[in-house]
C-alpha positions, 0 to 999 in steps of 0.5 A, a space after each residue: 495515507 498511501 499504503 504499500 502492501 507488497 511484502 517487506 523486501 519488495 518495499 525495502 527493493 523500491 517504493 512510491 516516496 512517503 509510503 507506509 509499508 504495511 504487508 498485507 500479512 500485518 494489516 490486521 494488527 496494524 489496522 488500529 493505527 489509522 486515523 478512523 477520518 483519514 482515507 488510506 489508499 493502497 497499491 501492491 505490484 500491479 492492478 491486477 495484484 489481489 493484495 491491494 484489493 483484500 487491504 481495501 476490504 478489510 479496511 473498509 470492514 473496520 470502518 476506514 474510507 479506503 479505495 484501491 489504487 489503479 496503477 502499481 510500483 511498475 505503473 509508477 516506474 515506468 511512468 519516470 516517477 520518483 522510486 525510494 529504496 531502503 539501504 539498511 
């Protein structure tokens, strides 16, 4: 499952296709949804973006495999690769 955790308006503005928007904010409630044997891979602005990092622990401290990813929607842009943005 690859999880966004930038805020809502920045998913809505771009996102990686087939992301789940989860703003780190949210991730506490939402972390009950996840299918404890799937593994969740989260990205947020960049690799320095902290918000991918905390998902990760706190995912990983509810027992769900997790890693951070290593690129972030910039990386992903600039790399030609598909964006997604919400009109509505």
């Amino acid at each position: 499952m690859l999880l966004d955790v930038r805020p809502n308006d920045e998913f809505r503005a771009g996102h990686v296709p087939g992301a789940v928007s989860v703003p780190l904010e949210e991730l506490e409630a939402w972390i009950g949804r996840v299918d404890p044997g799937r593994e969740v891979v989260a990205y947020c602005r960049g690799p320095y973006c902290v918000f991918a990092r905390e998902a990760v622990e706190a995912l990983r401290a509810h027992g769900i495999e997790a890693r951070r990813a290593t690129w972030g929607l910039a990386d992903w842009r600039g790399a030609g690769l598909p964006v997604e943005a919400q009109t509505t």
